[in-house]
C-alpha positions as CSV (number, residue, x, y, z in Angstrom):
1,X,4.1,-19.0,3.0
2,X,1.6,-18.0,0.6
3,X,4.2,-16.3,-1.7
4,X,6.4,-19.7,-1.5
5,X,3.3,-22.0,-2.6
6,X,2.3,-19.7,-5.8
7,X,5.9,-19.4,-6.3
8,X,5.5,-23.4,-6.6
9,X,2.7,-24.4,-8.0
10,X,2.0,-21.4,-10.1
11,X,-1.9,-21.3,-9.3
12,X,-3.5,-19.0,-6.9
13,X,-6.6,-20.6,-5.8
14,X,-4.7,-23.7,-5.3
15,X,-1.8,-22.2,-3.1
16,X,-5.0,-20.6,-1.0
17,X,-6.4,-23.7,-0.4
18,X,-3.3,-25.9,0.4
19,X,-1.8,-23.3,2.9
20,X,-6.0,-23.0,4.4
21,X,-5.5,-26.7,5.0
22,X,-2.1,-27.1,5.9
23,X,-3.1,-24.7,8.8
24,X,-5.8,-26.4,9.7
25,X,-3.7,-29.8,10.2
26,X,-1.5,-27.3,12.5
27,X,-4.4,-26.7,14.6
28,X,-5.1,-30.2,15.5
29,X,-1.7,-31.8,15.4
30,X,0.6,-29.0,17.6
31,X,-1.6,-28.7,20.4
32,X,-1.0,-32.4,21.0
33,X,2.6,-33.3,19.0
34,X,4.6,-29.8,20.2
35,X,5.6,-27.3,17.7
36,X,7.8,-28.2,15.1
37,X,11.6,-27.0,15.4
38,X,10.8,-25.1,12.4
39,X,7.3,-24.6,11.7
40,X,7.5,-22.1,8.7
41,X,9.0,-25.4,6.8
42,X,6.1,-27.8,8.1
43,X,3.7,-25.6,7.5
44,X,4.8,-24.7,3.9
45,X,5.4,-28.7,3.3
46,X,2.2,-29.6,5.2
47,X,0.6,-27.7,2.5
48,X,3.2,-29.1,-0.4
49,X,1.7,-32.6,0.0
50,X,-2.1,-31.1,0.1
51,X,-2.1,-29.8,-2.9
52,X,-0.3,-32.8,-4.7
53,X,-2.9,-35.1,-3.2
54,X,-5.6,-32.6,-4.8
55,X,-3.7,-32.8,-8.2
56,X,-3.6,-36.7,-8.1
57,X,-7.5,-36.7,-7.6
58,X,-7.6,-34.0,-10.4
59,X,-6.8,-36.0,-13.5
60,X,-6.9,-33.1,-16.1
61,X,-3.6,-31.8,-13.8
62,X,-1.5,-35.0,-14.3
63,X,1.1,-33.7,-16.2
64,X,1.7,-31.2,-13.6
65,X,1.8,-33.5,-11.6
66,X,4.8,-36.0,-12.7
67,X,6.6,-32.4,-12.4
68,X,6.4,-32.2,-9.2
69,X,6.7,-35.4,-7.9
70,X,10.1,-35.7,-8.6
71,X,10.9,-32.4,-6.2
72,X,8.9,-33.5,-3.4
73,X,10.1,-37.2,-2.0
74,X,6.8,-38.6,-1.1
75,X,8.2,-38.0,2.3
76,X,6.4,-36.8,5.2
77,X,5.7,-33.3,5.9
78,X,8.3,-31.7,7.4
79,X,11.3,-34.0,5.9
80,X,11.6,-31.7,2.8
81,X,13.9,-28.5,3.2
82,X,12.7,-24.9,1.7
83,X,14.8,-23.4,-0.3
84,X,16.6,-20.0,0.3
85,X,14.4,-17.2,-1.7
86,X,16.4,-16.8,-5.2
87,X,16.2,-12.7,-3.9
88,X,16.1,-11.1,-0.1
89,X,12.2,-11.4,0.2
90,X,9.7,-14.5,-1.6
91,X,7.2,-12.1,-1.3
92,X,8.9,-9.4,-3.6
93,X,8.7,-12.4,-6.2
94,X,5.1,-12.3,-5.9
95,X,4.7,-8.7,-6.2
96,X,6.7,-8.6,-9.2
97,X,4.8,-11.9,-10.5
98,X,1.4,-9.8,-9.8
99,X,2.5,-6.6,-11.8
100,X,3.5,-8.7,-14.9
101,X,2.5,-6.6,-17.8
102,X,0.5,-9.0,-19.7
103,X,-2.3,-8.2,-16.7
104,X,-4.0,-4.7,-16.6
105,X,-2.4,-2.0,-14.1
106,X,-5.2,-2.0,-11.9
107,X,-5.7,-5.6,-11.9
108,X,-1.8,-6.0,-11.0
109,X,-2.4,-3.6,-8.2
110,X,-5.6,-5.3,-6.5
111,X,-4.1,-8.7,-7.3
112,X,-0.8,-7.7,-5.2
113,X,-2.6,-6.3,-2.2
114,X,-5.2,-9.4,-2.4
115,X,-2.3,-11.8,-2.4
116,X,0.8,-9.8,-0.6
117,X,-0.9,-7.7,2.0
118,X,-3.5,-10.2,2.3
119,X,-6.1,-7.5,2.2
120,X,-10.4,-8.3,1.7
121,X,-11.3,-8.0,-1.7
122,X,-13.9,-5.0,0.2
123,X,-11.2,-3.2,1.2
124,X,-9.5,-3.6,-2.5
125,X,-12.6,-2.7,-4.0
126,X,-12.9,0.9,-1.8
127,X,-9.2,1.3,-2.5
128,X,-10.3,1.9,-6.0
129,X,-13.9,2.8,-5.7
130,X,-15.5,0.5,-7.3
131,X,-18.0,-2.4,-6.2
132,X,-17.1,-4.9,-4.5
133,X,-19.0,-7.6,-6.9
134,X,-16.6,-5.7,-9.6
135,X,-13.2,-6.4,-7.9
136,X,-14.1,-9.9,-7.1
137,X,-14.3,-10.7,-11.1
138,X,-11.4,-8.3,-11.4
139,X,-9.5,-10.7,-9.2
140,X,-10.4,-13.8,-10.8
141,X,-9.7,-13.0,-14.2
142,X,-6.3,-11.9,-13.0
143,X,-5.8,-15.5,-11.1
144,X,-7.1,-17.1,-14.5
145,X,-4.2,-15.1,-16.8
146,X,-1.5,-15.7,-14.3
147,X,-2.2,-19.8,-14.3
148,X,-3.0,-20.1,-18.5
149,X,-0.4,-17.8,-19.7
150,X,2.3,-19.3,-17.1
151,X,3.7,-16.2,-15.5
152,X,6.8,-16.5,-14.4
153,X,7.2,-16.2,-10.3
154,X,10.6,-14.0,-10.4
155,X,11.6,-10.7,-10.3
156,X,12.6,-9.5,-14.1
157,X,16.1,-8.5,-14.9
158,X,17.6,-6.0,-17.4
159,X,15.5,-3.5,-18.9
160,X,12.0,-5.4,-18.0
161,X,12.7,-4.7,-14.2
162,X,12.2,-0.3,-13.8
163,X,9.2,-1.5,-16.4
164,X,7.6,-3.3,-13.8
165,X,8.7,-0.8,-11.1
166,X,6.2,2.0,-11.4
167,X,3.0,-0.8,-10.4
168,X,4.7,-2.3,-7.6
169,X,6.0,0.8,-6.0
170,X,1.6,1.8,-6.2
171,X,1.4,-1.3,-4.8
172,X,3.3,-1.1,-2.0
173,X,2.5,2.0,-0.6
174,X,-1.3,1.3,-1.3
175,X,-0.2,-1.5,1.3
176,X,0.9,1.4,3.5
177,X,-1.6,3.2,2.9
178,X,-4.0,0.6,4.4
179,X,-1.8,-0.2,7.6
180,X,-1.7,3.4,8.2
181,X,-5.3,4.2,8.2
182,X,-5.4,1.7,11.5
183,X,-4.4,3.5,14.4
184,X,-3.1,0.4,15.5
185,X,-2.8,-1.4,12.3
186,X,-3.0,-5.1,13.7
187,X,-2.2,-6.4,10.5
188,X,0.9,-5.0,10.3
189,X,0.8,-3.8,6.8
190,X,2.5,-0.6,7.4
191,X,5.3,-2.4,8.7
192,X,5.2,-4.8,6.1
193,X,5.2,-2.3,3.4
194,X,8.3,-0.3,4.7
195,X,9.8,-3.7,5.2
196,X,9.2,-4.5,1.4
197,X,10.4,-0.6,0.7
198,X,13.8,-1.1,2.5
199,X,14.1,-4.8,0.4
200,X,13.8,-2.4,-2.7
201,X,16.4,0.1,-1.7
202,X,18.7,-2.9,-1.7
203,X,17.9,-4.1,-4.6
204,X,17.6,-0.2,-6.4
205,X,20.0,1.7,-4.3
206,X,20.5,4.7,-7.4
207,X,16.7,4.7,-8.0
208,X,15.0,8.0,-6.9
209,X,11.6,7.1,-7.1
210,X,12.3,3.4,-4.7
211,X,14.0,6.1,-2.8
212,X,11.5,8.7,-2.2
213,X,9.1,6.2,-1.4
214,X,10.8,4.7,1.5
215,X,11.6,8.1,2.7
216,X,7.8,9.1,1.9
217,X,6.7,5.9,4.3
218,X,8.9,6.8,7.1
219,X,8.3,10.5,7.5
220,X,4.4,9.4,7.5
221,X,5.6,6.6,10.0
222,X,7.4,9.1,12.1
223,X,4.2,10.7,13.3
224,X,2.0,7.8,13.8
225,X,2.4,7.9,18.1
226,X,1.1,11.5,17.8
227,X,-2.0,10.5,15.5
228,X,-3.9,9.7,17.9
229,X,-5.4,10.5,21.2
230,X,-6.5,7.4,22.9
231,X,-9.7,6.8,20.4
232,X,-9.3,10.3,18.6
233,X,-7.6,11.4,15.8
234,X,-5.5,14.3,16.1
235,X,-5.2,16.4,12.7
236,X,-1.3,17.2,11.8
237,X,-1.8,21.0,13.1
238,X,-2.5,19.9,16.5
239,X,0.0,16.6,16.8
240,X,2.1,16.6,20.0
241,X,5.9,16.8,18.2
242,X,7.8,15.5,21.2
243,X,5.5,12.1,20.5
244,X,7.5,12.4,16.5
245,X,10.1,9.7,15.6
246,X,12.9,12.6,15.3
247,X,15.3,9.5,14.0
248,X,13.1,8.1,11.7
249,X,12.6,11.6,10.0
250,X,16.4,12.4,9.9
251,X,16.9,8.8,8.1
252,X,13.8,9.4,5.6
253,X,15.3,13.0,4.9
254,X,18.7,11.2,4.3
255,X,17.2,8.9,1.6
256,X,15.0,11.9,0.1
257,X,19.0,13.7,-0.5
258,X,19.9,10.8,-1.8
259,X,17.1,10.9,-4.4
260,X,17.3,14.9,-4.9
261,X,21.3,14.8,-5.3
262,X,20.9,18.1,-3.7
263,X,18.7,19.6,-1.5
264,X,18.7,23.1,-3.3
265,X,17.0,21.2,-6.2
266,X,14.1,21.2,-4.3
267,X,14.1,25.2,-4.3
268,X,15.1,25.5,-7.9
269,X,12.3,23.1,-9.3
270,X,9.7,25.3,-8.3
271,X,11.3,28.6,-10.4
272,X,11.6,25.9,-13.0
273,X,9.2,22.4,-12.7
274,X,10.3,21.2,-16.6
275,X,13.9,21.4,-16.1
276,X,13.8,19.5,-12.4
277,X,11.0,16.8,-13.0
278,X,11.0,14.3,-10.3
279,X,8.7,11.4,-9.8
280,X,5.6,11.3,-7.6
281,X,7.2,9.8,-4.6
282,X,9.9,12.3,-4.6
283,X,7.9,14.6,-4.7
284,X,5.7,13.4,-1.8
285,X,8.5,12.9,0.3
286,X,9.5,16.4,-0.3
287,X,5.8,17.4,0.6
288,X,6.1,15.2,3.9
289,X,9.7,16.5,4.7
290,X,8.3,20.2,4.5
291,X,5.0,19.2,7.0
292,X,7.5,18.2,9.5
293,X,9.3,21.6,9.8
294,X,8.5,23.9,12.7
295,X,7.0,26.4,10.0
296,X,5.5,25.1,7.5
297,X,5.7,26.8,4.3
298,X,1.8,26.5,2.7
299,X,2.9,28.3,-0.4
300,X,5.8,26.0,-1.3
301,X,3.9,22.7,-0.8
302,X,1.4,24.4,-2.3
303,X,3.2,24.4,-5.2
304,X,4.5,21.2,-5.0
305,X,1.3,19.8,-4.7
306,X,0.7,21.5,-8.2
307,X,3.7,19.9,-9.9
308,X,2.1,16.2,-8.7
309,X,-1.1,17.1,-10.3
310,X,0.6,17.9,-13.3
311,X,2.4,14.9,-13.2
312,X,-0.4,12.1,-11.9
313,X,-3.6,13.9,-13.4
314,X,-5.1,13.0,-9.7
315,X,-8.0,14.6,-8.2
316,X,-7.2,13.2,-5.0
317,X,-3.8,15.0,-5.4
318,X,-5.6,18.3,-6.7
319,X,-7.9,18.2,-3.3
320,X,-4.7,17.8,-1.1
321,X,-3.5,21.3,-3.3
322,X,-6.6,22.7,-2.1
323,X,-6.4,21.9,1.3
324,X,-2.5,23.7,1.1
325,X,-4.2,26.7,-0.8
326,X,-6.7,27.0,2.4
327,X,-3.6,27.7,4.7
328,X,-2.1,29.9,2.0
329,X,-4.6,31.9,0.5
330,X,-7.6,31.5,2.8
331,X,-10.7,29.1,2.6
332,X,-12.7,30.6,-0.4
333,X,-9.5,30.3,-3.0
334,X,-9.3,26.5,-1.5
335,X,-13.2,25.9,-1.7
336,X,-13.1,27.2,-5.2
337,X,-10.9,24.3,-6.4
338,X,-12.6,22.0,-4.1
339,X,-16.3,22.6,-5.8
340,X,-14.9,21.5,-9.4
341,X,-13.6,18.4,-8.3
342,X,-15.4,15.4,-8.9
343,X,-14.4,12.7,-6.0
344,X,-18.2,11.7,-5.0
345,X,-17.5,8.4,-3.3
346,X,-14.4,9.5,-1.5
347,X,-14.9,10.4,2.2
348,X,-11.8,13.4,2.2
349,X,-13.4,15.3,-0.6
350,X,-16.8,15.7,1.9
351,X,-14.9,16.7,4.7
352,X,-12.7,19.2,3.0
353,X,-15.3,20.6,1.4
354,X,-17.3,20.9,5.2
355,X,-13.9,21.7,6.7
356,X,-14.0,24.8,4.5
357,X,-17.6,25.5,4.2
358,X,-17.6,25.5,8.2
359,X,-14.4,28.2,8.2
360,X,-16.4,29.9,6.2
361,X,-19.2,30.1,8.5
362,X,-22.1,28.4,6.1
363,X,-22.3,26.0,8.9
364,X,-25.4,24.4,7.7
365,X,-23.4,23.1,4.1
366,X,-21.0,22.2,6.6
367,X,-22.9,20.0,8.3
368,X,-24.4,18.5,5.5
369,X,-21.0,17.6,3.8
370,X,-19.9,16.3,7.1
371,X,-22.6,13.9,6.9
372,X,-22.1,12.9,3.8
373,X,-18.5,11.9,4.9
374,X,-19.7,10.2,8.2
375,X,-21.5,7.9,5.8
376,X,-18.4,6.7,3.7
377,X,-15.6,6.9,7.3
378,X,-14.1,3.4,7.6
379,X,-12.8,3.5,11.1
380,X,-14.2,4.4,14.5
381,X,-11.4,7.2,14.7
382,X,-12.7,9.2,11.9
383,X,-16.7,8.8,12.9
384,X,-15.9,10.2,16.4
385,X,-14.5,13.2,14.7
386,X,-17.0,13.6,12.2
387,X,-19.4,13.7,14.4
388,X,-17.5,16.3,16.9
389,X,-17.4,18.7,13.7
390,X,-21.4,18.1,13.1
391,X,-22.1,18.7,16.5
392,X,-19.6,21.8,16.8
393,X,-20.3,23.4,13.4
């Protein structure tokens, strides 16, 4: 609904506040009237009409206004008929409106998961570690460009459209990400980011990194059952297998061929990286593919992990290496590596680091870095096993 208002009126805050009251006139009129036969339409006219009665009252919109009148009937809400999406999703459009390059990459990024996965701008701002004060201007000055510089709501064609592709493929598995990290994920947003994924393998079937990100989602997918215990999270070592999506894997392993050409590419890029370059999700998916053998090969993911951080420049990716060098080469190698990293507001980097100080049996460091990332844990999950490590270290 949201996606089809922007998609309309071209202004954010204004879309906002027409669907806010359109649902709001829902609230009192359904309980009493019945549901409308199709309610997606009312609601999305509902709000049509809104915001044209704010733009009448707003005379420094008028022009905009005599545009739109025109396309709307006067009628009453629920008379006018949506149109079918020009593409298979509307909110696509807006993902690809958000990630238009004349707005900074990470502005397009927290603009897309404010707007698509409808995500708090506190959750946005610890996505990227910053203040929250910080993403909330962020936001609005990315809101302000789209509406003055009139930023098309459509997905680019030609050349400008694997341009684009790079942000919203970030975007949308940041959107994952976020679903993901709920053990239930009531929002849905894991869901809705596969969903958006698949929408992009239509649109991209020969593109290996839409592809690998799919795959990359639904290997992670795959295992979500065996996560958790009840309350408790269960770390991949210890996840109950049977509880795996088997399917889901073989199809995400199908897509990762498809993006490979040939599975013995994956063997030959690690004897030579430069000549077999893939992209990041590729590469993850590989990464993913591997965790879900029956032995899993530390050394080779390892390496894998290696060839990411060559090509992202990621600390984050460079701690997960870390983590893979522990089960390789043992927990001093990994801590080593861990120790030079700089990742002070980011919860993993504590608990690795008193994961590997506590196998190393410095168990009061251990405790101490577990505390530090008890502090920065988002969900209950995660403080319940922090604090089973404190106590048990």
């Amino acid at each position: 609904m949201l996606a089809s208002l922007i998609g309309y009126f071209g202004d954010f805050d204004l879309a906002e506040e027409a669907a806010a009251e359109a649902f709001a006139v829902a609230a009192q009129r359904w309980p009493a009237d019945g549901m409308p036969d199709n309610p997606a339409a009312w609601l999305v006219t509902t709000a049509r009409h809104r915001a044209i009665d704010r733009l009448r009252r707003d005379r420094v919109l008028a022009a905009k206004l005599r545009l739109l009148l025109p396309e709307t009937g006067g009628g009453e809400p629920g008379e006018d008929v949506v149109a079918e999406p020009a593409i298979p999703d509307e909110r696509l459009e807006l993902v690809f409106m958000c990630c238009h390059p004349a707005l900074a990459p990470d502005a397009q990024v927290a603009l897309t998961l404010r707007a698509v996965g409808g995500l708090a701008t506190d959750d946005i701002a610890r996505a990227f570690l910053v203040p929250a004060e910080t993403m909330k201007r962020r936001l609005t000055r990315a809101k302000s460009k789209i509406k003055v510089a009139g930023i098309p709501f459509a997905v680019p064609s030609g050349p400008q459209l694997p341009e684009r592709l790079a942000v919203v493929l970030a975007v949308v598995y940041l959107i994952f990400n976020q679903g993901y990290g709920d053990h239930q994920d009531t929002s849905g947003l894991a869901a809705e980011a596969i969903r958006l994924g698949r929408v992009l393998a239509g649109l991209l079937p020969a593109e290996p990194e839409v592809l690998g990100l799919l795959a990359l989602m639904l290997l992670h997918d795959a295992r979500r059952a065996a996560r958790f215990d009840g309350q408790d999270l269960v770390l991949l070592p210890a996840q109950d297998r049977t509880r795996w999506d088997w399917r889901q894997i073989e199809q995400a392993r199908a897509l990762l061929d498809r993006a490979l050409l040939d599975r013995a590419l994956l063997d030959r890029a690690l004897l030579d990286p430069v000549a077999f370059r893939r992209g990041q999700y590729v590469i993850q998916a590989a990464i993913a593919s591997l965790q879900a053998e029956p032995r899993l090969d530390w050394p080779q993911i390892a390496a894998l992990y290696a060839e990411l951080a060559d090509l992202t420049d990621s600390d984050v990716v460079r701690l997960n290496r870390a983590v893979a060098i522990a089960e390789a080469e043992g927990p001093a190698a990994a801590l080593a590596l861990v120790e030079v990293l700089e990742l002070p507001g980011y919860q993993y980097w504590h608990s690795t680091r008193a994961e590997l100080l506590r196998r190393l049996g410095r168990a009061d460091e251990a405790r101490a870095a577990y505390r530090q990332a008890l502090v920065l844990a988002r969900t209950a999950p995660e403080r319940r096993f922090l604090e089973r490590r404190i106590a048990e270290a």
